[in-house]
N, C-alpha and C positions, 0 to 999 in steps of 0.2 A: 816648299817654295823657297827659292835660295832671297837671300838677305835683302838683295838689291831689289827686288818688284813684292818684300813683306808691304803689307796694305792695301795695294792694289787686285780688288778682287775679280774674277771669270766675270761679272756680271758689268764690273763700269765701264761706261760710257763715255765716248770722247767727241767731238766736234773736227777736233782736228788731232793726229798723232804727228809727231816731228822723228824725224829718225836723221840723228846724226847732233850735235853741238856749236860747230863750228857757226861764223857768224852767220851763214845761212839761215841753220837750223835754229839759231837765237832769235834772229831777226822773225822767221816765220811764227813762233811761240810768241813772242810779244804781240805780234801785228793780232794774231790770232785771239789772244787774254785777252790787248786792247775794247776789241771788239766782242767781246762776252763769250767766246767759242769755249768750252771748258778742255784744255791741252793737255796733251800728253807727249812729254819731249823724251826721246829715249837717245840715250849714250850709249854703246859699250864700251866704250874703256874706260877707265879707275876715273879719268878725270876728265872735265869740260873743257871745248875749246878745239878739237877733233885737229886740222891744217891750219887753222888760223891760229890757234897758239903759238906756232912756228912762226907768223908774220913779222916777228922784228917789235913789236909790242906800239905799231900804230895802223889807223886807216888812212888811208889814200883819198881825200877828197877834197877837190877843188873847190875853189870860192866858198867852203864853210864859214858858219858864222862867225866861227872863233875868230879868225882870220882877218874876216873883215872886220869884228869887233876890236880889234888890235892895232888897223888904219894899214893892214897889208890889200894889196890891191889883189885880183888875178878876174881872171876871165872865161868862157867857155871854149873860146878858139884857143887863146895859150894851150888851156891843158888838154887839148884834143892836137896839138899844134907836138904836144910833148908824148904823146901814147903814141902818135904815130911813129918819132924819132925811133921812139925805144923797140918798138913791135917788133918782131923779124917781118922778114922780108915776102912779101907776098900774105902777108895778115887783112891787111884793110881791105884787101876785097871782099870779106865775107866780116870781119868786125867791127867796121865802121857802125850799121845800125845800133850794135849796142854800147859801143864806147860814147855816142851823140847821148845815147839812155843813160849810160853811166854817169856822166857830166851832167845832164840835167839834172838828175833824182837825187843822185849821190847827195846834196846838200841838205835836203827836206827830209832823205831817210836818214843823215846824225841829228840834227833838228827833232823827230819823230823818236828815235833809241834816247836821247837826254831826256825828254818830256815825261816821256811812258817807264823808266827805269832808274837804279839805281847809278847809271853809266853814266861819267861826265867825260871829255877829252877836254883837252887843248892844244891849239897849235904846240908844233916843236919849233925852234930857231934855227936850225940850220935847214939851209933849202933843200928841193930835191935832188938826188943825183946828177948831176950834167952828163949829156950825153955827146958821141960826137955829132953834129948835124942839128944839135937842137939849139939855138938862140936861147941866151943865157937869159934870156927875158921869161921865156915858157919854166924857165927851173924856181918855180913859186916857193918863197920861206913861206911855210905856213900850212900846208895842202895836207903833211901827217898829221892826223889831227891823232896823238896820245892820250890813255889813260894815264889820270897823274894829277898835279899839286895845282895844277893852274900855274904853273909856273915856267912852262913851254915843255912839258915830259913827265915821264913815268916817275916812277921813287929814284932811279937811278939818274937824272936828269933826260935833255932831250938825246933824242933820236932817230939815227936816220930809218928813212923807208924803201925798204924795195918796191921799183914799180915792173919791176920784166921778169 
């Protein structure tokens, strides 16, 4: 039995199997643990974190708490006002139902990964990207919410967020 699945025998039992790391596959093992399911998260490669590791080292979400715990304002039309600018062209006819979902949720599910985990962010200080056609009003300081010191970013200070 190679190294990585020693323990795990032909006979255990899972609720729920994850297949993959990324914040998907994070996110659904918590929600899953949360709720007493007994999980099984499987990787293949050497280390966690699958595309999202790649992300630039923050999450994208609007009106988080950090954020507004800071006395930054933002809103759900801003930052639906700002997905659109950036989308390519001919996106929103078939994305809009889920970026309205994204906006909503997006807050309650960082709210939900701090509560249930060992995971905290914080706003970064510089805003989001500006785009052209986006009113500099939609480009919210505050929306990557970083792992890091509490102190607006990761161990290297803040930073920016890819959002397209």
């Amino acid at each position: 039995m190679p190294a990585h699945t020693a323990g795990i025998s032909d006979e255990a039992g899972f609720d729920l199997v994850v297949l993959g790391s990324g914040a998907a596959g994070l996110a659904a093992a918590l929600v899953g643990g949360v709720h007493g399911a007994r999980v099984l998260l499987a990787e293949k490669a050497e280390v966690i974190g699958g595309t999202t590791a790649m992300s630039g080292g923050c999450t994208w979400v609007p009106a988080n708490h950090h954020m507004l715990a800071a006395g930054l304002s933002d809103s759900a039309d801003d930052a639906l006002r700002y997905i659109r600018a950036v989308a390519p062209p001919g996106w929103a006819e078939v994305e809009e139902p889920l970026w309205q979902a994204f906006v909503a949720q997006a807050p309650a599910m960082l709210a939900f990964v701090e509560q249930h985990s060992a995971s905290a962010a914080s706003p970064t200080r510089t805003p989001t990207r500006p785009v052209r056609g986006c009113a500099a009003a939609t480009c919210r300081r505050g929306r990557c919410a970083s792992r890091g010191s509490g102190r607006g970013g990761g161990a290297s200070g803040p930073r920016r967020c890819r959002t397209a």
